[in-house]
N, CA and C atoms as an extended XYZ file, in Angstrom:
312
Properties=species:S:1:pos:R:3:atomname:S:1:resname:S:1:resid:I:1 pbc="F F F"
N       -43.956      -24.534       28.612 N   UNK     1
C       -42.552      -24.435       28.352 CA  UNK     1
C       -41.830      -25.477       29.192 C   UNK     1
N       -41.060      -26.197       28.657 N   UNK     2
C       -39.917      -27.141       29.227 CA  UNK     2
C       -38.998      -26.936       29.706 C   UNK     2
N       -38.230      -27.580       30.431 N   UNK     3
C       -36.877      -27.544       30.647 CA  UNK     3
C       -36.094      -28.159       30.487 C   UNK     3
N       -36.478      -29.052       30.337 N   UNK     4
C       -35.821      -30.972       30.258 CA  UNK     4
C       -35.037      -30.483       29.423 C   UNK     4
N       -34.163      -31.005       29.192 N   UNK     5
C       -33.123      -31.724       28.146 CA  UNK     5
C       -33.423      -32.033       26.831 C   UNK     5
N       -33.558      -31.875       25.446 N   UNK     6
C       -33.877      -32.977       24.571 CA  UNK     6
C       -32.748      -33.429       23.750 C   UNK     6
N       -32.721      -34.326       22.884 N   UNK     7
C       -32.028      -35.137       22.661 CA  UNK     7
C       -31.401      -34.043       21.618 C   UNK     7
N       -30.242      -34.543       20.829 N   UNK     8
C       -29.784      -33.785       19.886 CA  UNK     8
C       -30.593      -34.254       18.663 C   UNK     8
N       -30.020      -33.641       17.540 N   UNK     9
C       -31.100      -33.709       16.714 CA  UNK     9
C       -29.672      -34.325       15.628 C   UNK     9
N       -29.837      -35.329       14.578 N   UNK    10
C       -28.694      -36.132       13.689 CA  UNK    10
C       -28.019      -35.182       12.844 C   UNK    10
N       -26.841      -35.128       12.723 N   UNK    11
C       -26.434      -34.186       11.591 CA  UNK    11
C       -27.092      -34.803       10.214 C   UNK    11
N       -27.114      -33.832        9.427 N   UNK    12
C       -27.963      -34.239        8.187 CA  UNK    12
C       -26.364      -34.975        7.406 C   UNK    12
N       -27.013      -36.360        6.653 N   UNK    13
C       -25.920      -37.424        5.838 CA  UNK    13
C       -25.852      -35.904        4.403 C   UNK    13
N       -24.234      -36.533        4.122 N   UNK    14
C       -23.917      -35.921        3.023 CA  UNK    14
C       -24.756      -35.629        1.603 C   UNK    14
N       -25.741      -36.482        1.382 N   UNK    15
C       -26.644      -36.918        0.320 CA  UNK    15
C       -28.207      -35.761        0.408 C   UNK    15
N       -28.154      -35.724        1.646 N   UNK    16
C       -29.614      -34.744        2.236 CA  UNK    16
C       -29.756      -33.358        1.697 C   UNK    16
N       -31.038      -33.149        1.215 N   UNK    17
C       -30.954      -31.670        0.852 CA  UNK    17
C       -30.738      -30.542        2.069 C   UNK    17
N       -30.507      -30.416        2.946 N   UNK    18
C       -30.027      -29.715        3.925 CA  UNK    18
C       -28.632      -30.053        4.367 C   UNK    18
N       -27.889      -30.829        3.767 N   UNK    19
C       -26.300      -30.578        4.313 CA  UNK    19
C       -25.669      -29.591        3.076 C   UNK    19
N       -24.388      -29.316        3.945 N   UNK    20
C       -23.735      -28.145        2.616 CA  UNK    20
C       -22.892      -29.239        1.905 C   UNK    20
N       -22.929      -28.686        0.721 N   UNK    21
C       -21.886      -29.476       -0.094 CA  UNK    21
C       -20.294      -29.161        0.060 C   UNK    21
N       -19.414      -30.114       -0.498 N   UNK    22
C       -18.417      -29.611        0.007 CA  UNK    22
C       -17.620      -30.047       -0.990 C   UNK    22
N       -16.246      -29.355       -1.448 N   UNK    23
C       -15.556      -29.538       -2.249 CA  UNK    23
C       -14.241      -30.598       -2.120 C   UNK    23
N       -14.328      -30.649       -1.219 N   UNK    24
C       -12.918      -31.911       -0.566 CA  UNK    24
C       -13.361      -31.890        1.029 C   UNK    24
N       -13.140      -33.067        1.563 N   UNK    25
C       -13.467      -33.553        2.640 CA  UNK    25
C       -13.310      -32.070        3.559 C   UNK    25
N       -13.949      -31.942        4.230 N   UNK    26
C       -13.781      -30.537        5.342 CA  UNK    26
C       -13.873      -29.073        4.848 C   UNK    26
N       -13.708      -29.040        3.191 N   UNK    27
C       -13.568      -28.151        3.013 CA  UNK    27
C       -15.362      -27.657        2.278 C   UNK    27
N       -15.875      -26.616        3.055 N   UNK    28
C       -17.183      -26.028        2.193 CA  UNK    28
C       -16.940      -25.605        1.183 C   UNK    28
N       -18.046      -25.337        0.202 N   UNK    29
C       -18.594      -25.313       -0.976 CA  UNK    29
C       -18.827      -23.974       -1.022 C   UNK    29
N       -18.798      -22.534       -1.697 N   UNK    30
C       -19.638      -21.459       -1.147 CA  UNK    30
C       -19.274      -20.323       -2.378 C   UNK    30
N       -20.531      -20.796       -3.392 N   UNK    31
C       -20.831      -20.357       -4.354 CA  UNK    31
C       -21.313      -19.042       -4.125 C   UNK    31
N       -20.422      -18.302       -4.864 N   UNK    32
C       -20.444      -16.781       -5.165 CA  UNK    32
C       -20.007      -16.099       -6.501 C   UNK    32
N       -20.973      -15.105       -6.310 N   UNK    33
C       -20.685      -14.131       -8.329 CA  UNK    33
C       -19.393      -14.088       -8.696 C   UNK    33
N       -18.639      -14.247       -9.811 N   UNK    34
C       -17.162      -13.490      -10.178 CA  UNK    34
C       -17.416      -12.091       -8.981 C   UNK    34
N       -16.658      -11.676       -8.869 N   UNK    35
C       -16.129      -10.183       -8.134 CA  UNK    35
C       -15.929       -9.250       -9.452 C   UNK    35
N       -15.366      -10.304      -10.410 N   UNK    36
C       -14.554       -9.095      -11.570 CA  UNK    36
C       -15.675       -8.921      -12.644 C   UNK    36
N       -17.301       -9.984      -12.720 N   UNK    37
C       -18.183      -10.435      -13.140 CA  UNK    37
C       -17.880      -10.543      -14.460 C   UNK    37
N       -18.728      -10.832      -15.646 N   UNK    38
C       -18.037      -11.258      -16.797 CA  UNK    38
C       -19.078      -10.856      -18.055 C   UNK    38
N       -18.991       -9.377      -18.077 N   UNK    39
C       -19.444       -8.244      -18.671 CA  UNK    39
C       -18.982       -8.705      -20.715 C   UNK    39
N       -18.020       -9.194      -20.417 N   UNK    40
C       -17.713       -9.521      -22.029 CA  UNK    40
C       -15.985       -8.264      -22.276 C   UNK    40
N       -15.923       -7.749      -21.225 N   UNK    41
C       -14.724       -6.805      -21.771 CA  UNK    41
C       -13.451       -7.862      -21.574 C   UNK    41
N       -12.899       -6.916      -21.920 N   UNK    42
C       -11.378       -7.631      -21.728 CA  UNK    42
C       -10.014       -6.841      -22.451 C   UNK    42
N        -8.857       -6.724      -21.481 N   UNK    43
C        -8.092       -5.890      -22.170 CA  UNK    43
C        -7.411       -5.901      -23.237 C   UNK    43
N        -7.072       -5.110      -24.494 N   UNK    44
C        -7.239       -5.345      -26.031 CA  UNK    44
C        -5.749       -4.220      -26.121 C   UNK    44
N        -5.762       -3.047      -25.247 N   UNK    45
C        -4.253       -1.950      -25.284 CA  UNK    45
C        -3.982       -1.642      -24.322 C   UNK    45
N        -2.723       -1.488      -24.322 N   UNK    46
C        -1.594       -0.988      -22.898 CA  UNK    46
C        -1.035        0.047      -22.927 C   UNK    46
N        -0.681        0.966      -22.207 N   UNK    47
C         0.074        2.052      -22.512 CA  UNK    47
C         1.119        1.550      -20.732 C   UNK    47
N         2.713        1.244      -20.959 N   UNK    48
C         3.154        1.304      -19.628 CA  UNK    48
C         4.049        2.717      -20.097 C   UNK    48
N         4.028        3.487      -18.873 N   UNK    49
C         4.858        4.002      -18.819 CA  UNK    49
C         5.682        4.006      -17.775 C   UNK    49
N         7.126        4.875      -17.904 N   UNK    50
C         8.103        4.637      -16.679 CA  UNK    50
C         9.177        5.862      -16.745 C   UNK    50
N         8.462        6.806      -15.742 N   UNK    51
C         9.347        8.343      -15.358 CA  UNK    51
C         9.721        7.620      -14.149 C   UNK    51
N        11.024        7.609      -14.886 N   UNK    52
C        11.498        7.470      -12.758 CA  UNK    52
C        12.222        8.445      -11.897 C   UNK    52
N        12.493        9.270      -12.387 N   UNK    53
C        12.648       10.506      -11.603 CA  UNK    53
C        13.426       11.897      -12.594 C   UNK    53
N        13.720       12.356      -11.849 N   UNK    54
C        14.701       13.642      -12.682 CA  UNK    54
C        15.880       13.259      -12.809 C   UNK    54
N        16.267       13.964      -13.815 N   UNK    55
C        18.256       13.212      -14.717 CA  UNK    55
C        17.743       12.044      -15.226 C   UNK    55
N        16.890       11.627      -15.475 N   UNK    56
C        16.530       10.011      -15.705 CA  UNK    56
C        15.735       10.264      -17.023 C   UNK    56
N        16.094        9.259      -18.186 N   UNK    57
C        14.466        9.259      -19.286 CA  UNK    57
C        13.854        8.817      -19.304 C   UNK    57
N        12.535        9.299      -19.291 N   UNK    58
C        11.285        8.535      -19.249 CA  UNK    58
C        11.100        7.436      -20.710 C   UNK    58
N        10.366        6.694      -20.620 N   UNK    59
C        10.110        5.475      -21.515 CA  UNK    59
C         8.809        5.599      -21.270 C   UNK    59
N         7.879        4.910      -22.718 N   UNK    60
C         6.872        4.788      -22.943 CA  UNK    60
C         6.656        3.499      -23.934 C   UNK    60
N         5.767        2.801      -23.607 N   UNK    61
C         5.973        1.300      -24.802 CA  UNK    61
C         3.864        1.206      -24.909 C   UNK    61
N         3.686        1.467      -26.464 N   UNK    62
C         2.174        1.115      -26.632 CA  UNK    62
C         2.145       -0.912      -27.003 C   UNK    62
N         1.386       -1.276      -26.693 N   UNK    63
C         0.858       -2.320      -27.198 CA  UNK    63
C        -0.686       -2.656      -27.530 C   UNK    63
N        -1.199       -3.319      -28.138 N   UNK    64
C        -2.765       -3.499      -28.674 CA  UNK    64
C        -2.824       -4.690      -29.819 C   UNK    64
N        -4.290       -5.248      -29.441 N   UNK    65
C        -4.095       -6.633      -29.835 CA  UNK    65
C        -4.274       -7.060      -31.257 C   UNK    65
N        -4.613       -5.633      -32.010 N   UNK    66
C        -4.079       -5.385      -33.229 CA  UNK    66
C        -2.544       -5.700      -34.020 C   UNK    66
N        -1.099       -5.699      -33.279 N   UNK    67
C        -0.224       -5.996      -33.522 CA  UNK    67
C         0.705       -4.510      -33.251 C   UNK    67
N         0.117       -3.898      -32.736 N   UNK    68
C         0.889       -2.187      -32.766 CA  UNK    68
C         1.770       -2.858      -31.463 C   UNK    68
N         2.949       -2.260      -31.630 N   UNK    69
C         3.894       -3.003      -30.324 CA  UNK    69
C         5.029       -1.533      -30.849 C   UNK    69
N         4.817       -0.091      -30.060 N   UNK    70
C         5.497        0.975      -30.084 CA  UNK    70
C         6.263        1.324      -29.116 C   UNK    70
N         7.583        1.918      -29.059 N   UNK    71
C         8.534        2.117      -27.657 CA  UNK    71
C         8.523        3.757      -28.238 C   UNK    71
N         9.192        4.278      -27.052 N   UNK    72
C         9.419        5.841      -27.094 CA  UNK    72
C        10.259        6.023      -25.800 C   UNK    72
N        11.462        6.743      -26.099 N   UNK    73
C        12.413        7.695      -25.007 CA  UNK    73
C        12.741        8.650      -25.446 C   UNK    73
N        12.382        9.129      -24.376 N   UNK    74
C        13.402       10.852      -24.071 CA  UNK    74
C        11.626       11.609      -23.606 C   UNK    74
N        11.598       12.619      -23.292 N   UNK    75
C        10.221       13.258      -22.511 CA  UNK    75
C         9.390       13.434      -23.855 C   UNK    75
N        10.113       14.106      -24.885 N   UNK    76
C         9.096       14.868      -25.904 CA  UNK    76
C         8.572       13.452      -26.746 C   UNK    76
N         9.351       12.327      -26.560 N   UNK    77
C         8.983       11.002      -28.244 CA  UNK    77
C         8.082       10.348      -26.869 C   UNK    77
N         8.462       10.620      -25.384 N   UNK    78
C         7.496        9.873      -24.776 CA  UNK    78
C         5.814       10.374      -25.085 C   UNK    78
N         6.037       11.890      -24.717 N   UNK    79
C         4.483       12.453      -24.680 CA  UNK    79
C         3.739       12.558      -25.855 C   UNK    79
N         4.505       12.451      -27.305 N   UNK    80
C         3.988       12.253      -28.403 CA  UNK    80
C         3.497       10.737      -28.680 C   UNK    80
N         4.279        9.922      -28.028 N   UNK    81
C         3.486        8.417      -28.030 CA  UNK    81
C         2.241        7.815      -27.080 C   UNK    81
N         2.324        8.522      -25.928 N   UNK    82
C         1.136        8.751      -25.378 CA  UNK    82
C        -0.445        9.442      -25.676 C   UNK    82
N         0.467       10.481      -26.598 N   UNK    83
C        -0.807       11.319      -27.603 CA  UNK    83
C        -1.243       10.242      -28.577 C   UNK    83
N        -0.475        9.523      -29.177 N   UNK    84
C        -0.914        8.514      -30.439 CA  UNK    84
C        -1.495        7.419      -29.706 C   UNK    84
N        -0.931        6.725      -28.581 N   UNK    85
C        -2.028        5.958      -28.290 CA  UNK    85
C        -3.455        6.305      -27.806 C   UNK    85
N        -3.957        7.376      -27.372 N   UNK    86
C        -4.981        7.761      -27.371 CA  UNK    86
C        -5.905        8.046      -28.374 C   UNK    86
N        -5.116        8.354      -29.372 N   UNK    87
C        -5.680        8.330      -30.724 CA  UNK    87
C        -6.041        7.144      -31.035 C   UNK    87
N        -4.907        6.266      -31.060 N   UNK    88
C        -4.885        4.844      -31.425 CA  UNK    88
C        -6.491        3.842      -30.869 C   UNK    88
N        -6.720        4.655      -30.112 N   UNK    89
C        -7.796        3.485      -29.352 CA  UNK    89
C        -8.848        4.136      -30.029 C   UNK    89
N        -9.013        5.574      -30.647 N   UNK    90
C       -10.395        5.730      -31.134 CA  UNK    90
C       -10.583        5.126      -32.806 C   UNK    90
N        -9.487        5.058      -33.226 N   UNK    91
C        -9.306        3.890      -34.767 CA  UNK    91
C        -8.753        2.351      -34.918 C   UNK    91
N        -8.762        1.772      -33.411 N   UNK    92
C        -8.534        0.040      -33.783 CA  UNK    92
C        -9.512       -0.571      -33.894 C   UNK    92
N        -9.592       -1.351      -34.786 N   UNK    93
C       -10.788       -1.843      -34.685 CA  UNK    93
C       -10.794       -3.080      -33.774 C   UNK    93
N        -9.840       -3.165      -33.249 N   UNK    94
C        -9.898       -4.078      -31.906 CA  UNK    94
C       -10.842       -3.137      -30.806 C   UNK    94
N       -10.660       -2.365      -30.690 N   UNK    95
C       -11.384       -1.829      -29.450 CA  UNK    95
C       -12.611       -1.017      -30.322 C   UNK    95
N       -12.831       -0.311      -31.100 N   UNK    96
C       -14.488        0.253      -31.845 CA  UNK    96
C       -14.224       -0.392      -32.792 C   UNK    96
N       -14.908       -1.443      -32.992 N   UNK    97
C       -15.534       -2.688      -33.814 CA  UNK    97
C       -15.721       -1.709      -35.256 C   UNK    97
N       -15.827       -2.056      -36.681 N   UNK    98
C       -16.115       -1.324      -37.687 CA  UNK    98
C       -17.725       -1.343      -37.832 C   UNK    98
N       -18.383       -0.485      -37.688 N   UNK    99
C       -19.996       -1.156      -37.733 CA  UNK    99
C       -20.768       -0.612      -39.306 C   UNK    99
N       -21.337       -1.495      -39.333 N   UNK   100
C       -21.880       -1.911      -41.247 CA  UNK   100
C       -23.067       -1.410      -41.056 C   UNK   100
N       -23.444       -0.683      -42.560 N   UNK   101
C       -25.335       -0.411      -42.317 CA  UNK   101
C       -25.353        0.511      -41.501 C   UNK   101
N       -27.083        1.498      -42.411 N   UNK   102
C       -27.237        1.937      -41.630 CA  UNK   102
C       -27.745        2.414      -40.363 C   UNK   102
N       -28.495        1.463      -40.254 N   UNK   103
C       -29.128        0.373      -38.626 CA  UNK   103
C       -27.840        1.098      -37.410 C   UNK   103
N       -26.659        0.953      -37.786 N   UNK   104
C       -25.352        0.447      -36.881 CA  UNK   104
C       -25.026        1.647      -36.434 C   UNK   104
């Protein structure tokens, strides 16, 4: 075992398979999965709603990429439009595809 000193060792040139790559001068490179990954979904219906408190009417607005674009106020046309969009998503064929055959 030594003690001495040894020399440093060269930083590896930009070109070398052991330096990191980098995307702009100083800045590293640091390849990682999507987070949100990319499964193939994507959102197709909306339901916003907006109770904002008591004395106040609630609002409800459906949208879906079918072309359905529905509003609703007052509590009872809200909760009945909330019932239909739930419905709504088990017959668009934006969201359950129509499937053919009987394979499907």
């Amino acid at each position: 075992m030594t003690t001495s000193p040894r020399p440093a060792k060269p930083a590896p040139t930009p070109d070398s398979p052991g330096a990191p790559k980098v995307v702009a001068e100083g800045v590293p490179l640091a390849v990682s999965p999507d987070p949100h990954g990319n499964d193939g979904r994507r959102p197709v219906a909306w339901l916003h709603i907006t109770a904002p408190g008591r004395g106040t009417t609630p609002s409800v607005r459906s949208w879906c990429a079918c072309g359905r674009d529905l509003f609703a106020a007052g509590q009872a046309r809200a909760l009945a439009l909330i019932a239909d969009h739930v419905q709504h998503r088990d017959v668009c064929p934006h969201i359950t595809p129509v499937q053919e055959g009987k394979a499907a």
